[in-house]
C-alpha positions, -999 to +999 in steps of 0.1 A: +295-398-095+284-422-065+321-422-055+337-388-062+301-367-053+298-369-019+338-362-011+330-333-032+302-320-012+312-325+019+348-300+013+325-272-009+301-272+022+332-266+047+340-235+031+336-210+052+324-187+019+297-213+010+284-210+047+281-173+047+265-175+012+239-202+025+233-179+054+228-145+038+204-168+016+184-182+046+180-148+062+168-131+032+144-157+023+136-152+061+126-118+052+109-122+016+086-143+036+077-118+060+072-091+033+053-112+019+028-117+046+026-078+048+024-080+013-005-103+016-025-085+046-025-055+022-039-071-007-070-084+016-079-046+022-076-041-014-097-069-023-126-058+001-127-022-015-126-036-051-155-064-043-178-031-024-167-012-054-181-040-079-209-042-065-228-017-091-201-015-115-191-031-152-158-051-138-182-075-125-176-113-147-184-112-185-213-137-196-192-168-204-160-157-188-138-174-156-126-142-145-131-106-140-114-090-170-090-067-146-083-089-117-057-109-107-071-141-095-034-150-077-031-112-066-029-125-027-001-154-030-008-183-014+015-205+016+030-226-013+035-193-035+052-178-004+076-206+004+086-209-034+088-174-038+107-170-009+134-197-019+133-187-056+141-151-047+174-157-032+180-184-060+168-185-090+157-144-089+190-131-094+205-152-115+173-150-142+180-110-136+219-109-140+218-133-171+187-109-187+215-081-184+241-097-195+226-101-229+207-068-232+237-050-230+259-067-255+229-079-276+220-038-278+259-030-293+258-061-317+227-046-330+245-015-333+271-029-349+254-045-373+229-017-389+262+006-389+276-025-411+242-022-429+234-059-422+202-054-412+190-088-421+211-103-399+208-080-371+166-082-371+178-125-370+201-116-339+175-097-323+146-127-331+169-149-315+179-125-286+141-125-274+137-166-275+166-165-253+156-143-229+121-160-230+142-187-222+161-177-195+126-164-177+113-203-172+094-204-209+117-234-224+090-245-245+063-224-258+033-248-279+030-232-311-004-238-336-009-230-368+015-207-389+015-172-404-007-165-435+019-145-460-013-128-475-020-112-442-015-074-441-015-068-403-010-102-375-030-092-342-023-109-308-044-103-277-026-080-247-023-101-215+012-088-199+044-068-200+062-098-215+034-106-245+060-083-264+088-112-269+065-133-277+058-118-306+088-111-315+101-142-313+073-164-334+053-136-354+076-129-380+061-093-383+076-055-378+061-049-345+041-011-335+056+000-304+052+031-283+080+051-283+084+063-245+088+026-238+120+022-254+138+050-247+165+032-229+192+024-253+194-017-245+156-019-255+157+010-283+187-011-304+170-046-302+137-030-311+151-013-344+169-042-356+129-059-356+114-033-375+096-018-350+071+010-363+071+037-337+044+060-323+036+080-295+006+079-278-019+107-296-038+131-275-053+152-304-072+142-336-040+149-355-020+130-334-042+104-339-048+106-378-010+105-380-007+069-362-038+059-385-016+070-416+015+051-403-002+018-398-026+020-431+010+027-452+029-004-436-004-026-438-007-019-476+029-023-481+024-059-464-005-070-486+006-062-514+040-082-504+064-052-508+068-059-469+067-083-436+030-076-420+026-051-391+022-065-359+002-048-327-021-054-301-057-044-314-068-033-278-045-012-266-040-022-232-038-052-211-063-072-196-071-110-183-064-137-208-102-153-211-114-119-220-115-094-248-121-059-250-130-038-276-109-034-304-095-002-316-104+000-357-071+013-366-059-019-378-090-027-395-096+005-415-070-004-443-092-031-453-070-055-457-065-092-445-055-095-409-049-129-394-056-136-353-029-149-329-045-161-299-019-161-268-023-180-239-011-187-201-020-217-188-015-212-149-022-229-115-001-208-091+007-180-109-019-154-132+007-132-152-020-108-161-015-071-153-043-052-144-049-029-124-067-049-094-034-070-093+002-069-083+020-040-096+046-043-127+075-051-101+060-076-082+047-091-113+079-093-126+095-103-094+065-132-095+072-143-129+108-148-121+108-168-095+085-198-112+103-223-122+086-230-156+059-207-173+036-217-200+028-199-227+011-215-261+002-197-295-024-204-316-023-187-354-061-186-365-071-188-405-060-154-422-095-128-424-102-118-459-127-090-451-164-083-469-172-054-488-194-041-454-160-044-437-136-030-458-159+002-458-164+005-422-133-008-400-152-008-370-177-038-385-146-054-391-126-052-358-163-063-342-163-094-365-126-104-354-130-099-320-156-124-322-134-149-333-109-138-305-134-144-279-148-177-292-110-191-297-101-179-259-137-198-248-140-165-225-165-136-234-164-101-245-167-068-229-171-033-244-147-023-218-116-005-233-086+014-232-104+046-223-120+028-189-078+017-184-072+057-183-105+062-162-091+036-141-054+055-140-073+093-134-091+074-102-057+060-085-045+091-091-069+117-078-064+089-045-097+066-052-097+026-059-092+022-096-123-003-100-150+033-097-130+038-132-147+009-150-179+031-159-185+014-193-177+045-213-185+028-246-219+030-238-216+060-219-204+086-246-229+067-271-258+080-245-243+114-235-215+125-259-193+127-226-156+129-231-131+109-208-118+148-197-150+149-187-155+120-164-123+131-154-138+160-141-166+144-124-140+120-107-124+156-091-157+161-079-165+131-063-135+121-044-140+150-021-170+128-012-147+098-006-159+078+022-136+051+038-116+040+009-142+023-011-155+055-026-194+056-016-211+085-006-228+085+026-267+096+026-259+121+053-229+141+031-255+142+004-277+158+022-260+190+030-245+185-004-281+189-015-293+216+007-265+238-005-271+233-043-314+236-038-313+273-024-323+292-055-356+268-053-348+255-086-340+222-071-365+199-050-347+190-026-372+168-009-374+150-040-336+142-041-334+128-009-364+105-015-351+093-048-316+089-031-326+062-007-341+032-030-312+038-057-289+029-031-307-003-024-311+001+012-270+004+019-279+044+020-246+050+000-238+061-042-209+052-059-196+069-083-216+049-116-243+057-099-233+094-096-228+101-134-263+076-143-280+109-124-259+134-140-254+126-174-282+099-189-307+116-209-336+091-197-350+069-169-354+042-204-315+047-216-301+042-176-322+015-177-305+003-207-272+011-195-256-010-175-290-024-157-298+003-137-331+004-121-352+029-134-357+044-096-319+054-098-333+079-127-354+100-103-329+114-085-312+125-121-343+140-129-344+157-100-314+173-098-319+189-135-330+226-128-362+241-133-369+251-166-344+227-187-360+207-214-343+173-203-341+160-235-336+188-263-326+213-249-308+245-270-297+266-243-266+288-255-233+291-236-246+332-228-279+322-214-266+295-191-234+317-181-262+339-169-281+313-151-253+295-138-240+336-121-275+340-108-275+307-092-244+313-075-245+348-061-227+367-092-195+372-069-166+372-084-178+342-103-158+337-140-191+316-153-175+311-192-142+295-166-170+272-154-187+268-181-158+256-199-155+228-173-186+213-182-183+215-224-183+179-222-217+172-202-243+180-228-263+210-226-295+201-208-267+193-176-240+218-181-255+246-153-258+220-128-225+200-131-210+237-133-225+240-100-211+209-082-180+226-099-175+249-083-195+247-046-185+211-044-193+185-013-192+197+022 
């Protein structure tokens, strides 16, 4: 080597092909840099809104956690991120990507092959082993595994950090995994994903929707306890998050009642937090990002299988409260009653054009008070990005007023009172964000808002205040005829389709509908 290397080197770096490839290299790392730093200057304005954002909402840290539970605490990279990324995404980038295609595609037509044959056996093995290798290839050559799967175990959980978690499990868990069905609808990921054993669904939007996903995983966890079957495998919360933290569970899992055994996944990082969360990098440039490290670390930890209790096999939501418990104390990171439904409040705010941070609004707690429905926060979030001011979603004092002044001419509103009770909630900034906004419209007391979230009970004032005249605040009967005519009165009786209205608000609770109708429909200035 000492004597034939550098004669070697010296006539490969003479070619006039390896100069221009060492050039295009250098300029394009040139320009990944750059993009970076533009990349970088965006995420500080982005950072700003989501810290003004937190300041009254539920993303702020969980008692015993490092981390907010959906930031990214790399999401700016940092002057050694940038020079490695840089190099790595003229290097290493492409060649992780073109050797990830290379075995998707002919990996998807052995599969093929193979079921057609009727081997599926061997093509679930194939498919195992595809995953580890593409793990593999992506900078995870060792992952620290802990423990080993119970056999008596009806369903194996693992907690949801990133877009990747899936071949992880795949690869160790030994389990017919419950996937979504719009994500595989690409043919190189539908084959692999059938040769596991995947149990398919799509996402429900209706109670029978719904009921039939419960049916589909209560039939392949019995079929797994009672060893007919390999358990079912899924991710009890739905939606991704950071690693220290878990959110609620969905009870699905749990409501077979039989044993489920805990895998905890984690990431250990210094340079690089793979979570993907919505106050992060996008799935590209977290995939871009994961890519160009050259080694990632991932360890699995199986916990002791969960025989549930007679209290838990009768109510699945005791028992997915119990395991998440031991989630959280195995991570060393807290809990949060956040869940997927604050992930699609979150996706409604980007949408509609507001930071997705206003989406965190607790809703666990929230629908518990109120009865609200996510359409109906949804609703409210129409509303209130008309309001938008700047980009961090607060509503000046000024706006409000007029806002006020419009809604208070029947008389049924104090407006005097509104204002005064708008000024201490904000806490001298003289601007409301939007948790703020639905503690005034929807909390049935000044004790519950309290309660909720810590808000202080002179916040409640100003949702007292902007109940009508007449409206029992907290039992009210009022039927959908007599508020139709209220709510036509109130506005004039032009034109107005109050039932269209109404219907807007079903989700409010009564004592509220006929003034959320009229934010409806008058709206901010």
């Amino acid at each position: 080597l000492f004597v034939l290397a550098p004669p070697l080197l010296s006539s490969m770096f003479e070619s006039v092909w390896v100069k221009a490839l060492l050039t295009v290299q250098a300029l394009g790392a040139a320009c990944v840099f750059a993009a970076i730093g533009k990349y970088n200057a965006y995420v500080r304005e982005r950072m700003v809104i989501a810290e003004r954002t937190k300041r009254t909402l539920t993303a702020r840290k969980v008692e015993g956690a490092k981390n907010y539970a959906f930031m990214n605490q790399t999401w700016e990279l940092t002057l050694y991120e940038r020079v490695k990324t840089s190099v790595a995404a003229v290097t290493l980038l492409p060649t992780r990507v073109l050797l990830w295609i290379g075995i998707l595609i002919p990996s998807a037509v052995i599969c093929d092959a193979l079921f057609y044959l009727g081997r599926r056996d061997l093509a679930r093995t194939f498919a195992v082993n595809e995953c580890r290798v593409l793990l593999f290839i992506a900078g995870w050559y060792h992952v620290k595994v802990t423990g080993q799967r119970d056999p008596r175990a009806g369903v194996v959980l693992m907690n949801h950090c990133t877009w990747i978690d899936g071949l992880f499990a795949a690869s160790f868990l030994k389990a017919h995994p419950l996937g979504e069905q719009e994500y595989f609808s690409l043919w190189m990921f539908l084959s692999p994903a059938r040769a596991l054993g995947m149990v398919f669904f799509r996402r429900a939007g209706s109670a029978d929707g719904r009921q039939a996903i419960r049916k589909v995983i209560t039939d392949q966890a019995l079929l797994a306890s009672s060893g007919k079957a390999d358990p079912l495998f899924l991710f009890p919360e739905g939606t991704t998050h950071h690693n220290d933290i878990v959110m609620e569970f969905k009870d699905g899992a749990f409501t077979p009642g039989v044993p489920v055994q805990p895998a905890v996944l984690k990431y250990p990082w210094t340079h690089f937090d793979p979570c993907w969360v919505m106050s992060g990098p996008g799935v590209l440039v977290l995939f871009i990002r994961m890519f160009c490290q050259v080694v990632n670390h991932c360890e699995i930890d199986f916990l002791p299988c969960h025989q549930p209790s007679e209290a838990e096999k009768a109510d699945g939501r005791v028992f997915a409260a119990n395991v998440r418990q031991v989630y959280a104390k195995a991570l060393g990171g807290g809990a949060t009653d956040l869940n997927l439904n604050d992930v699609q409040l979150q996706n409604a705010a980007l949408k509609y054009g507001l930071p997705p941070e206003i989406g965190l609004v607790g809703f666990t707690k929230l629908k518990q008070e109120t009865g609200v429905d996510v359409a109906a926060i949804k609703e409210l979030l129409k509303v209130f990005r008309k309001w938008k001011r700047r980009d961090a979603a607060l509503v000046a004092l000024e706006e409000f007023q007029v806002w006020a002044g419009k809604i208070t001419a029947d008389k049924t509103v104090n407006e005097n009172k509104m204002l005064d009770a708008f000024r201490p909630a904000c806490e001298g900034e003289q601007e409301l964000d939007f948790r703020q906004f639905l503690c005034y419209m929807l909390l049935p007391s000044p004790g519950t808002a309290v309660e909720w979230l810590g808000v202080p009970e002179e916040e409640c004032a100003l949702r007292a205040a902007l109940l009508p005249e007449g409206i029992d605040r907290a039992d009210s009967e009022l039927t959908q005829a007599v508020a139709a005519v209220g709510l036509e009165a109130a506005l004039g009786g032009d034109g107005l389709d109050s039932r269209a209205v109404w219907t807007k608000t079903l989700g409010y609770g009564e004592q509220r509908r006929l003034f959320l109708a009229r934010a409806l429909v008058l709206g901010p200035p």
